[in-house]
C-alpha positions as CSV (number, residue, x, y, z in Angstrom):
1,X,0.0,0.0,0.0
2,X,1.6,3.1,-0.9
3,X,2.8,5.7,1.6
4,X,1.0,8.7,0.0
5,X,-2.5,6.8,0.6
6,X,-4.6,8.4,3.4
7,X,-3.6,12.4,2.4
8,X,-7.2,12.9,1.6
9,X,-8.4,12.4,5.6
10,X,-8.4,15.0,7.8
11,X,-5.8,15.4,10.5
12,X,-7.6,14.2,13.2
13,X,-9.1,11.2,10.7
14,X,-5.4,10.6,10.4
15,X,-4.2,10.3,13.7
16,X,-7.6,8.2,14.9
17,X,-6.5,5.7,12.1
18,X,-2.5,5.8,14.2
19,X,-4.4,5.3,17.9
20,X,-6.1,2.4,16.0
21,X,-3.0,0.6,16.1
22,X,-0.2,2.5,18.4
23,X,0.3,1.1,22.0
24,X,-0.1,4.4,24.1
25,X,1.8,2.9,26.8
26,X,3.2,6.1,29.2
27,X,6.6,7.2,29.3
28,X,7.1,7.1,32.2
29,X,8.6,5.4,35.4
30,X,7.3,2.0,36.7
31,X,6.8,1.7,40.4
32,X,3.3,-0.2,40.5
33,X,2.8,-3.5,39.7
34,X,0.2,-4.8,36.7
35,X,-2.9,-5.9,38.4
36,X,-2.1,-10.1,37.6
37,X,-1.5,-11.9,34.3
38,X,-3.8,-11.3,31.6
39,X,-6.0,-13.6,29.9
40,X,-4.4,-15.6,26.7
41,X,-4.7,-13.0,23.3
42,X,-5.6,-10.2,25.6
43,X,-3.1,-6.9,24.5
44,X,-1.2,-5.7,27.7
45,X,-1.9,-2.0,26.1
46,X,-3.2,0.4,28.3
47,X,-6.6,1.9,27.2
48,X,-6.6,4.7,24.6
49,X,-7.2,8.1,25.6
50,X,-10.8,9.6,25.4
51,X,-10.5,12.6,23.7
52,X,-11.5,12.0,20.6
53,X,-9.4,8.7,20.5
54,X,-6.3,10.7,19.6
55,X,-2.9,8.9,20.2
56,X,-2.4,10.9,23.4
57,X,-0.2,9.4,25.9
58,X,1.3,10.9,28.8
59,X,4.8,11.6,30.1
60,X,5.7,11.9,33.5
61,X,8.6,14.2,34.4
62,X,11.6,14.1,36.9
63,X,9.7,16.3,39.0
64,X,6.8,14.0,38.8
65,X,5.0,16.4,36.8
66,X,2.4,14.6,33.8
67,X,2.7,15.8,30.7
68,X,0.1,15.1,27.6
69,X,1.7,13.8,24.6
70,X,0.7,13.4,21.4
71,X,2.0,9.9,20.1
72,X,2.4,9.7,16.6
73,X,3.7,9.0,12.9
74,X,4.1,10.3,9.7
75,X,3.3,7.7,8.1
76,X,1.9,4.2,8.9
77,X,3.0,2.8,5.7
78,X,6.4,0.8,5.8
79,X,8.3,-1.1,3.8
80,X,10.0,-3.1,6.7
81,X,8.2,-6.6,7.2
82,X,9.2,-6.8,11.3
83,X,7.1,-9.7,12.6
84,X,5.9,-8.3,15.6
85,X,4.2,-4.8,14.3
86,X,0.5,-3.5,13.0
87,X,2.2,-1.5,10.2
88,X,4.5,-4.1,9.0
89,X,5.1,-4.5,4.9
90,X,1.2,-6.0,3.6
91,X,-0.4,-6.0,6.4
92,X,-4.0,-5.2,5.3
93,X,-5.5,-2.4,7.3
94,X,-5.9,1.3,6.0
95,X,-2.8,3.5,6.6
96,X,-2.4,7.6,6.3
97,X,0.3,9.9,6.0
98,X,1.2,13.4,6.9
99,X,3.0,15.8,5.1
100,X,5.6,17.4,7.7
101,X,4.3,20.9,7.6
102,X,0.5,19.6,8.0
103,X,1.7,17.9,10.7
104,X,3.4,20.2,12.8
105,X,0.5,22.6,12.3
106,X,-1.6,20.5,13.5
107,X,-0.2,19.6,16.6
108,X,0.5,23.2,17.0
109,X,-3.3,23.4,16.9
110,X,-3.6,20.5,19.7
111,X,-1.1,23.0,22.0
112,X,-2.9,25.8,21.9
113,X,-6.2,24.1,22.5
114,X,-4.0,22.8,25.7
115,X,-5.0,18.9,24.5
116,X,-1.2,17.9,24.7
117,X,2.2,19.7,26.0
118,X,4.8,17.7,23.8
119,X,5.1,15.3,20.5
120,X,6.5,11.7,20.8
121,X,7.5,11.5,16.7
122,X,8.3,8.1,14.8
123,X,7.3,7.0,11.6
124,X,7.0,3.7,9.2
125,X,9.6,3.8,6.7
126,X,9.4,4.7,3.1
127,X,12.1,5.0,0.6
128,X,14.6,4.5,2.9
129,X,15.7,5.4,6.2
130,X,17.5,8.1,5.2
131,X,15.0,9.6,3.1
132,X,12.3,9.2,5.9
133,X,14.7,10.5,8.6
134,X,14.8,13.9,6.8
135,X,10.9,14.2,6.4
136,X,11.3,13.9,10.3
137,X,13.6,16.6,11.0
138,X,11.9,18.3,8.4
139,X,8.3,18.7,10.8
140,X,10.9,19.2,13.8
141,X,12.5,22.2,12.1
142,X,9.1,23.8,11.0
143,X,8.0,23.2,14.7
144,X,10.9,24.7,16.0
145,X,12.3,27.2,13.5
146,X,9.2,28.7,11.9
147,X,6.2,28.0,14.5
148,X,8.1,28.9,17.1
149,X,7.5,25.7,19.5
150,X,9.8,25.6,22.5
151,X,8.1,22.7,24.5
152,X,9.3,18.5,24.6
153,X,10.0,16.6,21.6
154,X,10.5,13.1,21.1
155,X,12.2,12.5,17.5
156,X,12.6,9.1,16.7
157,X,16.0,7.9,14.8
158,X,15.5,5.7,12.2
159,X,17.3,2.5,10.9
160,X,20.3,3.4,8.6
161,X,20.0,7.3,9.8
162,X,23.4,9.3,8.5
163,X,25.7,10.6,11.4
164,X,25.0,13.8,10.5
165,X,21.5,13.5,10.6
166,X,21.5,12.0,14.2
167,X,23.3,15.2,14.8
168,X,20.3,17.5,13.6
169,X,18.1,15.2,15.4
170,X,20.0,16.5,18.9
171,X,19.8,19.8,17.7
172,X,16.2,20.0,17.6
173,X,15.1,17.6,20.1
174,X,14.5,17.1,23.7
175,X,15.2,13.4,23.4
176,X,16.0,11.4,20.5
177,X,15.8,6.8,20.8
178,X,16.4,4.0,18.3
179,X,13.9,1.2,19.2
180,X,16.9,-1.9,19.4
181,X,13.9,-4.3,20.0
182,X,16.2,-7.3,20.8
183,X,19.4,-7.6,22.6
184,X,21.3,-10.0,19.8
185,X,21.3,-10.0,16.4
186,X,20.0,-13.5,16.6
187,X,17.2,-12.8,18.3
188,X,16.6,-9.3,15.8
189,X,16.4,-11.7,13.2
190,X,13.4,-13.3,14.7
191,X,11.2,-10.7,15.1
192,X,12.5,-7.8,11.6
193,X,14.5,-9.8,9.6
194,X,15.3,-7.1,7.8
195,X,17.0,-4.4,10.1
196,X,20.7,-4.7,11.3
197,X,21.0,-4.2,15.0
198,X,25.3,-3.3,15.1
199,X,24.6,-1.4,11.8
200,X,21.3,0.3,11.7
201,X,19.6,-0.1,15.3
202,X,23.0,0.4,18.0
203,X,25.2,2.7,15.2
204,X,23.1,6.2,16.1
205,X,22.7,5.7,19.4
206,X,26.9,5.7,19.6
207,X,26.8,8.4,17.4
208,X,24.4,10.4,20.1
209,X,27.3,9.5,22.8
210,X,30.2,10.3,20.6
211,X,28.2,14.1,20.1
212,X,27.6,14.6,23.1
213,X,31.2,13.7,24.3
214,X,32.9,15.9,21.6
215,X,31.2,18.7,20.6
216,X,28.9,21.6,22.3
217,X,25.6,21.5,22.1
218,X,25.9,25.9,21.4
219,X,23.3,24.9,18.2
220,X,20.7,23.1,19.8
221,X,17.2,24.6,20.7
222,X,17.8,25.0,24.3
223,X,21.3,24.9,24.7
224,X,21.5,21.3,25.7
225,X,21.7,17.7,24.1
226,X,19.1,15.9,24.3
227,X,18.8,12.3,26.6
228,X,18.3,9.4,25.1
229,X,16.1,6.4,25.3
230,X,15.6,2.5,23.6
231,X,12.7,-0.1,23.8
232,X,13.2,-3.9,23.7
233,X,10.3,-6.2,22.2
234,X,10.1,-8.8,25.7
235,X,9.0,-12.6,25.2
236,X,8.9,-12.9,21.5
237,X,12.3,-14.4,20.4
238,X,13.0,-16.5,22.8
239,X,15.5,-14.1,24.7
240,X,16.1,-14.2,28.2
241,X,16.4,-11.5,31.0
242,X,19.7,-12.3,31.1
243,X,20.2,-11.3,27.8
244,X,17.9,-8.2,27.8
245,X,20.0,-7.1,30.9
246,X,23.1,-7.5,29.3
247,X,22.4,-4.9,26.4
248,X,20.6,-2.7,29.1
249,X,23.8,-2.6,31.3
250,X,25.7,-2.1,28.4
251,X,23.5,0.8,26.9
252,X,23.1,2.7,30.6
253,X,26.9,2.5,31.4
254,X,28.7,2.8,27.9
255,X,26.3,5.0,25.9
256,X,24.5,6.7,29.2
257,X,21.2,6.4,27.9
258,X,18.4,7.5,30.0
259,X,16.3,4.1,30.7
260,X,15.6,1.8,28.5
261,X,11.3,0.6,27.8
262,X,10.8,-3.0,28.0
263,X,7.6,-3.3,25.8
264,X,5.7,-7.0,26.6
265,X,5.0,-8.7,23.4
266,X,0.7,-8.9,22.7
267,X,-0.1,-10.8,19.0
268,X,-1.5,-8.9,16.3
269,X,-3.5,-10.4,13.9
270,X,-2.4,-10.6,10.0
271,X,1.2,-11.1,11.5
272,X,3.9,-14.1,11.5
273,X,3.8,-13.7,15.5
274,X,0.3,-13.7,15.6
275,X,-0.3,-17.4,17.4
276,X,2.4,-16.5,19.8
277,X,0.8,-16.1,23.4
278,X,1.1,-12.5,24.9
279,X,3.8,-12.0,27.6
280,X,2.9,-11.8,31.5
281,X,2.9,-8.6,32.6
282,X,4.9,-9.1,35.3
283,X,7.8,-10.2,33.6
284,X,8.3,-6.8,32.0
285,X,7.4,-5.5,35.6
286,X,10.6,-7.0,36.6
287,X,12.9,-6.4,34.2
288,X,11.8,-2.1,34.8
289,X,13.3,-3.1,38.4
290,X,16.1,-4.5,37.6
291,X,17.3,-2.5,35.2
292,X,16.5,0.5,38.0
293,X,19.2,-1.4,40.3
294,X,21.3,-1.3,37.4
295,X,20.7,2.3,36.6
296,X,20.3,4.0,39.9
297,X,21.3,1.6,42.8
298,X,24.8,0.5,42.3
299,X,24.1,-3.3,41.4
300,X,26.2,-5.1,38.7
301,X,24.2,-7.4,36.5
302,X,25.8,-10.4,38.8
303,X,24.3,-9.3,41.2
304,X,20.7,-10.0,39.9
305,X,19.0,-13.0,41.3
306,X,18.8,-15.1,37.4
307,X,17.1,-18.6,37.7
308,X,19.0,-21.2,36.4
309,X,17.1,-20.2,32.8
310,X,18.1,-16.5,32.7
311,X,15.2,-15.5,33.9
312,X,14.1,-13.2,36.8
313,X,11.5,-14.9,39.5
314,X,8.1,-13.4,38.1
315,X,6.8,-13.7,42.2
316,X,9.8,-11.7,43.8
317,X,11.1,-8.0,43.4
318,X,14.8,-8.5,42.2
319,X,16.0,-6.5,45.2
320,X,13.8,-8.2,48.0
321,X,15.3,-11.5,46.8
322,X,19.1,-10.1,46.9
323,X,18.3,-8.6,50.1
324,X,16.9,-12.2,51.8
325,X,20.2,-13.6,50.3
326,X,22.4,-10.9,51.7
327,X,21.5,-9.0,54.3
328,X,19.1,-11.2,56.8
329,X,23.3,-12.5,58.6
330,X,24.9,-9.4,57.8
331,X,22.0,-6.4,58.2
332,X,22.7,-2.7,57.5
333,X,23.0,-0.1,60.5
334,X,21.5,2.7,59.0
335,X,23.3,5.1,61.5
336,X,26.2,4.3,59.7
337,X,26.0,3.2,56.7
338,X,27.3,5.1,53.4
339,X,24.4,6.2,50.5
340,X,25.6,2.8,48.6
341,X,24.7,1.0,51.4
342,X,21.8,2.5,52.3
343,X,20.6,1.8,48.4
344,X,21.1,-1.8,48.9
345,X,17.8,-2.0,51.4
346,X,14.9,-2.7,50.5
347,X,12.4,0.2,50.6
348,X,14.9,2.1,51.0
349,X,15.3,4.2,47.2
350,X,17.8,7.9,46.5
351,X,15.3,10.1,48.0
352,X,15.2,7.9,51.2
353,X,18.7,7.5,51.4
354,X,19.0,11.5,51.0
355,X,16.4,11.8,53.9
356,X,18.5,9.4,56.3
357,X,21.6,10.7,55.6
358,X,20.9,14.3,56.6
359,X,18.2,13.2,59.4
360,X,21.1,11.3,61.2
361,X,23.5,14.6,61.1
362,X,21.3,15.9,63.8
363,X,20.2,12.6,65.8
364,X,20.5,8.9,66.1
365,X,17.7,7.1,64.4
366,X,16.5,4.5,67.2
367,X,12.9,2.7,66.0
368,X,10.9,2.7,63.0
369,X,9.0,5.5,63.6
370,X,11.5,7.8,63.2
371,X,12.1,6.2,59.5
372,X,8.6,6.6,58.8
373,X,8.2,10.5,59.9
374,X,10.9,10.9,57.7
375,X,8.7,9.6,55.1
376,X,9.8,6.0,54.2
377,X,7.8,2.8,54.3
378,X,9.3,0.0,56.4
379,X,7.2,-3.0,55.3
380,X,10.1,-4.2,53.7
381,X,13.3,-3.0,55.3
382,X,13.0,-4.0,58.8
383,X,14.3,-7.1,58.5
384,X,17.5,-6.4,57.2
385,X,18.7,-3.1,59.2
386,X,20.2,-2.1,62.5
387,X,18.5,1.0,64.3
388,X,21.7,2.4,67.2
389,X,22.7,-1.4,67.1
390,X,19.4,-3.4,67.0
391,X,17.4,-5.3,64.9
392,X,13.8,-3.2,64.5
393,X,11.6,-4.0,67.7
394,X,8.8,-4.2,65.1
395,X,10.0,-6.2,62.8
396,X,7.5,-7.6,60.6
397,X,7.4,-11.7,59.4
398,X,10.1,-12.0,56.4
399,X,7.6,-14.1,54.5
400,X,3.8,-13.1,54.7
């Protein structure tokens, strides 16, 4: 079906026909759990947002601030074949495309209505990578340059995208991701036979790094280069958490990206991977918290509590079962202990840690309750600290 079908819809026809078939998933942190696993062929993808079932997601800033985002492509046609996705190569369902200028006006429309705050950009791709990367920074450059938009932009970076390209792309955005989708090219080849992870997928994300390690980012919108992102397809090609750990360990210490999304794999119909069952929900729960431990808590990927298949427990939190390993003979004494330390507790996260260590500059912290007026939940914790010497006096049962 050919890229320049749909130009005859509306705008808001056009991005209906995208929130048809986009996962609106949030960007944001995840620190609740999913409700339980989900019945066979039933998607993981949140609900769709109400107003007028535009592709509206929303973004949750560091200062835990939501922002409304518009979610959206270019174009839904592709000439990729990727097993897993609604707009693969001859998949039968009707597809739209914007012209970049239409585009931005129109979400410039959305922003002043106050609908949505930012843009999350991708697009299928047509012609090329290279050709559909420039329509991209194309509707980025009108936004920026001749409308005037100063707010959060997500630009997608597509497969085979030129270095100087990916360069542009930090100019104008706020943060800029390549989807690698699997950790190995073995497992890539399962699920888009046709992209090259080393190549197409990992080459502009070291690009971003090698920018932002070499040059200043004195051309960029607001003076600052952009962070960067990835997402990994989970439960599809066999990999294991092992493996998806790996490349995220990799990725957050090597090319400092941001986070990276763990996406649980739901079948769409009309695809290769359509009889495949959808992935628990609680599997890409864990692998968000491990890959926080990695990220923000000082673990090393040895440290993670693997099964003998690679895998994380689905019934434990990562850092609750290295804490019943290590700590129960050898708890902390939170009086004492360094921030590293203190990180290693369960319950116990970088704004606890903060709180403790400047609470103890001016007393000795004794019982729970003085953990819990400085804010911090001790359901967890207790069993594995020292309070002036002591194990907690109420310490709660390790297993419930």
């Amino acid at each position: 079906m050919s890229g320049m079908e749909g130009h005859h819809l509306e705008p808001v026809e056009k991005l209906a026909l995208f929130a048809e078939h986009m996962s609106l998933e949030p960007e944001e942190e995840r620190t609740t759990p999913p409700p339980g696993p989900l019945p066979c062929g039933v998607s993981p993808t949140p609900p769709r947002d109400k107003r007028d079932h535009l592709p509206i997601a929303t973004l949750t800033m560091p200062n835990g601030r939501k922002m409304p985002v518009l979610k959206t492509l270019l174009t839904s046609a592709c000439e990729r074949n990727c097993y897993y996705c609604p707009f693969r190569a001859g998949r039968n369902f009707r597809r739209a495309t914007f012209r970049p200028e239409e585009l931005a006006n129109t979400f410039m429309d959305m922003h002043r209505a106050g609908l949505v705050e930012g843009m999350f950009l991708s697009s299928g791709i047509i012609r090329g990578g290279v050709s559909t990367q420039d329509r991209l920074l194309d509707t980025a450059d009108i936004l920026r340059n001749k409308l005037g938009y100063r707010g959060y932009l997500h630009l997608k970076l597509m497969p085979g995208a030129e270095r100087a390209q990916v360069e542009r792309a930090m100019q104008l955005a706020s943060r800029v991701s390549t989807n690698l989708e699997a950790p190995t090219s073995e497992r890539l080849a399962r699920l888009a036979p046709a992209k090259q992870l080393v190549e197409e997928l990992l080459q502009p994300l070291r690009w971003v790094e090698e920018i932002r390690q070499t040059q200043l980012p004195h051309k960029s919108w607001n003076g600052r280069w952009p962070s960067t992102v990835t997402q990994f397809v989970v439960g599809a090609a066999g990999e294991s958490d092992l493996e998806l750990l790996t490349a995220t360990s990799y990725l957050y210490s090597r090319l400092r990206l941001r986070r990276t999304y763990f996406s649980g794999f739901h079948p769409i119909s009309d695809t290769p991977l359509a009889e495949l069952p959808p992935t628990d929900p609680w599997r890409e729960h864990r692998l968000y918290q491990a890959s926080f431990l990695l990220r923000d808590y000082g673990f090393d990927l040895e440290e993670l509590p693997f099964t003998g298949d690679g895998n994380l427990p689905l019934h434990h939190d990562p850092k609750l079962a290295w804490a019943q390993q290590k700590l129960i003979s050898q708890p902390v004494e939170l009086n004492r202990a360094d921030r590293e330390q203190l990180l290693r507790v369960p319950g116990i996260g970088p704004i606890s840690a903060d709180a403790i260590l400047r609470a103890r500059r001016q007393r000795t912290l004794r019982d729970l309750s003085d953990l819990r007026r400085l804010g911090i939940t001790t359901k967890n914790l207790a069993p594995f600290v020292l309070l002036n010497g002591r194990r907690p006096l109420q310490q709660l049962p390790l297993f419930p």
